[in-house]
C-alpha positions, 0 to 999 in steps of 0.5 A: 500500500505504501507503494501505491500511495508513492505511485499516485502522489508521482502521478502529476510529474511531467518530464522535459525535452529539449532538441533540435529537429531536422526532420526532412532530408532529401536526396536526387536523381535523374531520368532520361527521357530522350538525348535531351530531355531528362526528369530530375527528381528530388526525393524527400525522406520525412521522419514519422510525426513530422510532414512536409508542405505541398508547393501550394499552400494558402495565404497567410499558412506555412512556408510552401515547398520551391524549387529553383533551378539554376539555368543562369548559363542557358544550357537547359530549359524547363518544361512545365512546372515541378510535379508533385505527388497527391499528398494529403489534404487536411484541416492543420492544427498548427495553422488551423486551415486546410493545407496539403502536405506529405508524410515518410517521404515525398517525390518532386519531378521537374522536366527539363530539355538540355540545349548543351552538354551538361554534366550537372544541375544545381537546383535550390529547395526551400521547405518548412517540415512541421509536427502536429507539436511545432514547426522548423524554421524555414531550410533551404537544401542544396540539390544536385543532379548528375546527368553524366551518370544519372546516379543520386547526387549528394546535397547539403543543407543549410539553416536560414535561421541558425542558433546564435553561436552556430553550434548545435544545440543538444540536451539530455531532453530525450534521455528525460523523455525516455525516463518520462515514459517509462516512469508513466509505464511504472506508475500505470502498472502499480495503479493497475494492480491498485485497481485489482484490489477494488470491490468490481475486480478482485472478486472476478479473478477467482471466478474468471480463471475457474470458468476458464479451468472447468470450461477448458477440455485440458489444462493447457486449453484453460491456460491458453484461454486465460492468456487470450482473455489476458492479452484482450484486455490488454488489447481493449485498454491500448486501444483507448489510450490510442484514441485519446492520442489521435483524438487529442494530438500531440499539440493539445498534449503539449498544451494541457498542462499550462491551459488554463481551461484543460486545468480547470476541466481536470480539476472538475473531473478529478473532483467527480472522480473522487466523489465515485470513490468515496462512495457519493455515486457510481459512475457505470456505462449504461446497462444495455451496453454490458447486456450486448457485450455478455451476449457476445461473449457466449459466441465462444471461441477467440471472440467470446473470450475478448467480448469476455473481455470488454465485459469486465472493462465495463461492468469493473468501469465505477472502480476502475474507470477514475483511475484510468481517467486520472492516469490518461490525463496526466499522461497527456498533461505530460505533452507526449502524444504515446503518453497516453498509449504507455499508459494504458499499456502499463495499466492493462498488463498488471489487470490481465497478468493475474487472470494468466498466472492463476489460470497456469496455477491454480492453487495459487487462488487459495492464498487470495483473501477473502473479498469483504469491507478491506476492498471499499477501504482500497477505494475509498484510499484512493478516492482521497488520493484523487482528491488531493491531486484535482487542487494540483490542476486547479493549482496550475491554473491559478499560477497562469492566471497569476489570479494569487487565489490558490497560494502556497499556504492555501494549498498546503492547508488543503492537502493537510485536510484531505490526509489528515482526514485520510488519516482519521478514516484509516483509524476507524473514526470516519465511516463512508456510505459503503464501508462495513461496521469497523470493530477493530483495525488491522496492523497493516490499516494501523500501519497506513494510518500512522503513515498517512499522519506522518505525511500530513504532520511534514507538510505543517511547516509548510504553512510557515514556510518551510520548503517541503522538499518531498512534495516540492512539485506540487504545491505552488513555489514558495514566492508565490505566497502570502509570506514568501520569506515565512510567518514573521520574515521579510528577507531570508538573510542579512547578506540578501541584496535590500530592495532599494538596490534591485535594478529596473525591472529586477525582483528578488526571487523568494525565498532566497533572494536571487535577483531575477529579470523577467524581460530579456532586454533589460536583464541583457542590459543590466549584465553588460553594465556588471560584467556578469554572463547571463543565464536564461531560465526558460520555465513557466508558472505551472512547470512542475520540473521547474519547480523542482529545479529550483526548490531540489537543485537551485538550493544546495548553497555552491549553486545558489552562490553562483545564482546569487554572485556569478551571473545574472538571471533572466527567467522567461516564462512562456505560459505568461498570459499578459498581453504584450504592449501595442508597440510589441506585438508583431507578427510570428516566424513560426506561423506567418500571418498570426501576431504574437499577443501574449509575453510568453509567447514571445519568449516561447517563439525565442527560445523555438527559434533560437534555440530550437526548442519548446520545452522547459525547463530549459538553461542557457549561459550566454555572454554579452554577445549573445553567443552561448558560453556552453551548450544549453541544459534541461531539467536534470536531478543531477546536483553535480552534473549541474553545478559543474556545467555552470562552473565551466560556462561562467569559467569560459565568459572569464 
């Protein structure tokens, strides 16, 4: 049980990625048609996720794919115009129109009649590959066709948009995206086995893997049959985490976890879902829907064994239906689009593997419990658990909204409610709509309670300011409270700077008084004038990886000391929703025809232009130049990989 309180309290961490992208690359050809007239071909090989846009595209959308030829000498002619394949025309949710493009790969074709001995022809393209997350910067590739012996020529390609040192920029965002996923997988399986031990599915497993025994003409059979109904539920519940995927989209993905609306939606369904738990209603599908299903499943064979299936997913949907709503959202608040499908995959594996492992032994189902009132006690767990996580989403919508409703201290008083309740109800002294008459509790109820109590008696500290580095992503950071220093404090040392000497369009970062720019131009400006480098911090106000960073990693005191004295910070938050000033908003690279309206979409386009990346937290030490001292980082728990990758940036502006 502590695992799994473990598992649910880690279930809103979302894991950043950084990279550059150069999806699209081509190669060329050439076809003779007669002594002197040839096809030149250019191919397009386009990374999976990602497509090329056609030739045609509407005003004001994305940079359409053009080809020129360089007959500047006359030795050749061209024939028509370039062709280009069927492609496929959809409603883009980039540049919300419809525009055709090409996926995997792309075929272009242009005639040409040679008027003199030609060996080679030097062609240009320029293209724009996007993802349904972002967009490349326009490219131009350089391509050459070999007419002497019509082999595939070698080209180079070029950045019309360069990052700003010239280098290319990589982090350890796929490493942390690897770890991201599989920390979903994980966190999936323990909440399967959670749901397991719910009233609408533990007392099926003995029932199941008996029919399938005594059903079965030979053992094997039965065993065979209880791996097909295992992997069926498999089947059923990937198939849903798909959906969500397609439905959704990476770009919504990308977006749920700083949209203020999406926030507030989880935080209502999550509400409900607790509600289910704790015994306030059943959420069911309709009855009919099991009655069709169950009729199925009498067909026999390898379809009445999955619609066998599908009816234990239905009938088990009031227990298990808000834990698989919890784990899909939060797998899509983490912005990957195979989130949700690693989820469910991990979900499902852990329901269907002891309907296969006690169908190959049955004797194991005597050592099963007996079902009884323990079963609502799991649910009614995590009823709470789901409760303290909806004020995480309502959380991060105040923070975007910088409405200073839901702050730190209010927050924490929250949570103390929910698992000091918690706690009373594991002790006997709370009784719920479906619990059994409580004479007496176990050691292992005695053993949780005093847990959960511990837990809740850490976190009343917080209300005076303590740091609360365990649940550090969850509540909102410390300076974003009543007290950012804590009860009866105003700074957090006498070696902090005083206020009367914070530069223009400076703060002090609570509560350890870090001076922080949040404009670019004015930290940049004030950086030259001390002589210090500059580190950008590209984070938002609902990043729960930012937040870690700076309450896990930013504190250790080498760290803070070289924050503090050794640089100057420009924090850029790219979820800032307050609109820009008349004078500022100008039109977007990334998506021509739009304006840029809010500030943190002006940091969001610099950072995806410049530094060819769009997630955070992401860290860039640069000099007065501009150019990078070191190549950029993203979130890393690792202490000393930090602090030596800021030492070796700040020992090269010296």
């Amino acid at each position: 049980m502590k695992n799994l309180i473990l598992a649910f309290a880690f279930l809103a961490l979302t894991f950043a990625q950084a990279q550059i992208y150069n999806p699209v690359k081509w190669s060329t050809s050439v076809e003779k048609s007669s002594d002197t007239e040839y096809v030149l071909i250019s191919m397009a090989t386009i990374e999976s996720g990602w497509h090329l846009y056609s030739q045609n595209v509407p005003e004001d959308g994305p940079i359409a794919t053009t080809f020129t030829y360089d007959d500047s000498e006359g030795n050749f002619k061209i024939v028509g115009n370039t062709l280009e394949e069927e492609g496929h025309t959809v409603d883009d949710p980039v540049f919300g129109m419809k525009i055709k493009f090409f996926e995997k790969s792309a075929t272009f074709k242009q005639k040409i009649t040679v008027q003199k001995d030609v060996s080679s022809i030097n062609a240009f393209v320029e293209f724009m590959a996007c993802n349904d997350t972002n967009c490349t910067p326009p490219k131009e590739a350089v391509l050459v066709f070999n007419l002497s012996n019509k082999a595939v020529a070698a080209n180079t390609t070029k950045n019309v948009i360069e990052a700003v040192n010239g280098d290319s920029v990589e982090t350890n965002g796929d490493t942390e995206s690897q770890k991201g996923l599989w920390s979903i997988f994980f966190i999936a399986f323990l909440s399967g086995f959670a749901a397991l031990l719910t009233p609408c599915v533990f007392p099926m497993i003995p029932m199941t893997v008996s029919f399938f025994t005594k059903q079965s003409k030979t053992k094997a059979a039965g065993i065979r049959n209880a791996i097909i109904y295992g992997l069926s539920i498999i089947v059923i519940y990937v198939l849903l985490g798909i959906l969500v995927s397609l439905v959704f989209g990476a770009d919504a993905l990308n977006a749920l976890s700083t949209n203020i609306w999406f926030n507030i939606a989880f935080f209502i369904l999550l509400l409900i879902f607790a509600a289910s738990f704790l015994g306030a209603f059943e959420i069911m599908l309709p009855n009919k829907w099991a009655n069709k299903v169950d009729s199925q499943a009498d067909r026999g064979g390898l379809i009445g064994i999955f619609f066998m299936a599908l009816a234990l997913a239905i009938v088990s949907f009031s227990c298990t239906g808000p834990i698989v709503g919890t784990l899909l959202v939060q797998a899509a608040a983490g912005g990957s689009q195979i989130g949700p499908i690693v989820g469910m995959l991990g979900f499902s594996l852990a329901i269907a593997l002891p309907f296969a492992l006690f169908a190959a032994f049955p004797g194991w189902l005597n050592s099963l419990p007996k079902s009884g009132g323990w079963l609502n006690t799991v649910k009614v767990v995590l009823g709470f658990l789901e409760l303290a996580l909806a004020f995480k989403f309502l959380s991060n919508a105040d923070l975007v909204l910088q409405a200073q409703v839901l702050e730190r201290e209010v927050f924490i008083a929250i949570w103390i409610a929910i698992f000091g309740a918690l706690a009373f109800y594991l002790f006997g002294k709370i009784q719920l709509p479906h619990d059994s008459p409580v004479t007496h509790i176990s050691v292992g109820r005695l053993g949780l309670g005093l847990l959960v109590l511990s837990f809740t008696i850490y976190m009343v500290p917080g209300l005076w300011g303590a740091p609360l580095n365990l649940i550090s992503a969850f509540p909102p950071p410390q300076h974003y409270s009543e007290s950012p220093y804590g009860v009866g404090y105003t700074k957090s040392g006498s070696g902090s700077a005083s206020h009367t000497e914070i530069p223009e369009g400076a703060h002090l970062m609570a509560p350890h008084d870090i001076l922080a720019f949040n404009d670019y131009d004015k930290g940049l400006a004030y950086a030259k004038k001390v002589g210090k480098p500059v580190m950008i911090d590209f984070t938002g106000h609902a990043c729960v990886n930012c937040r870690k960073m700076e309450n896990n990693v930013w504190i250790k005191p080498h760290i803070l000391d070289i924050l503090k004295n050794g640089v100057v910070l420009i924090s850029l938050y790219v979820d800032d929703k307050r609109p820009l000033a008349e004078s500022d908003v100008v039109d977007s690279k990334l998506n021509p025809g739009k304006k840029l309206k809010y500030v943190g979409q002006k940091w969001s386009e610099l950072q995806t232009i410049r530094y060819k990346a769009n997630t955070q937290p992401m860290y860039v030490l640069m000099g007065h130049d501009e150019e990078n001292l070191i190549e950029p980082v993203a979130y890393t728990s690792d202490v000393e990989a930090y602090l030596n990758w800021l030492k070796k940036g700040v020992s090269n502006f010296k």
